[in-house]
N, C-alpha and C positions, 0 to 999 in steps of 0.2 A: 571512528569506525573500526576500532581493534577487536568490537565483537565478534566471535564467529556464531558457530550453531546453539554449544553450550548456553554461552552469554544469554543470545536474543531469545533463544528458548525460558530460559529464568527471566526474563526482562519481562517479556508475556505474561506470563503465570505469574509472577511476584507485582511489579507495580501496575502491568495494565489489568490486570486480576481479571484474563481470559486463558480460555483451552488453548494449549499451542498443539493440538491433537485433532482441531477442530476439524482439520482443511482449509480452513481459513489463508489468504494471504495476509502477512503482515508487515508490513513496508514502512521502512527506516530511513533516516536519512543524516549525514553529516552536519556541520553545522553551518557548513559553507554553502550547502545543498547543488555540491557538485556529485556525490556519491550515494545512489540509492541500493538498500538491500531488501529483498524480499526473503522470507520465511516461511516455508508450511509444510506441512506432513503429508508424506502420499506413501501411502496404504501401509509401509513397513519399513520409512524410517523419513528422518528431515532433509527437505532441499533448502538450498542458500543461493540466492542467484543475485549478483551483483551488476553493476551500472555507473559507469564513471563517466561521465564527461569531460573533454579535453578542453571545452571551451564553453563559457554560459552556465548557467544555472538552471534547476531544475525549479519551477511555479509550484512551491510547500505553499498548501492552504494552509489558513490563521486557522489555528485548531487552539477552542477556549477549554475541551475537556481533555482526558488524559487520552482519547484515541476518536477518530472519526471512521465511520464506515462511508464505502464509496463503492461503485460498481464497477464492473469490468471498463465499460465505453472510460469512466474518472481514469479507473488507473493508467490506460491504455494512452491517456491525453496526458497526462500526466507523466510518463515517461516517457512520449513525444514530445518535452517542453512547453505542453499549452496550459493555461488555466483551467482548474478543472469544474469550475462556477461561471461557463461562458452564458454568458446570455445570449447569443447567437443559435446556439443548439437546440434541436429540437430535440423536445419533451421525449418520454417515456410514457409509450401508451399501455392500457391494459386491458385487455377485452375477456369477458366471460365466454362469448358465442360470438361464428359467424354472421347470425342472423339475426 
């Protein structure tokens, strides 16, 4: 985790061949997955926001492509230490109309 902005920003745009301009967060992790860092641009220039755990591991989903997308609720569980493929949770609904 010696990356800081420069790094993770080329790391984005070179191997995951995405915007790091998006807004996007984009969340990294050690290999020990005690240390997470988040990445993203807000409005006029890069945040870096880090995450160390002094005890336990962070639940990295098996990710088979070079990046997975996840929602706020994933990431939110996810840096509370839970799985973020709970099958306990309830779904995500989506409604057109009240009525």
């Amino acid at each position: 985790m010696r990356k800081s902005i420069n790094g993770l920003s080329m790391l984005v745009e070179g191997t995951l061949e995405l915007d790091p301009f998006s807004g996007y967060l984009f969340v990294f992790s050690n290999r020990r997955r005690s240390i997470v860092k988040i990445l993203y641009w807000d409005r006029n220039g890069f945040c870096l926001w880090q995450k160390r755990l002094e005890k336990d591991r962070f639940k990295w989903p098996e990710i088979t492509k070079k990046s997975l997308e996840i929602d706020s609720r994933e990431l939110n569980w996810l840096l509370d230490g839970l799985e973020i493929n709970q099958s306990k949770a309830h779904g995500r609904l989506r409604y057109g109309t009240v009525l």
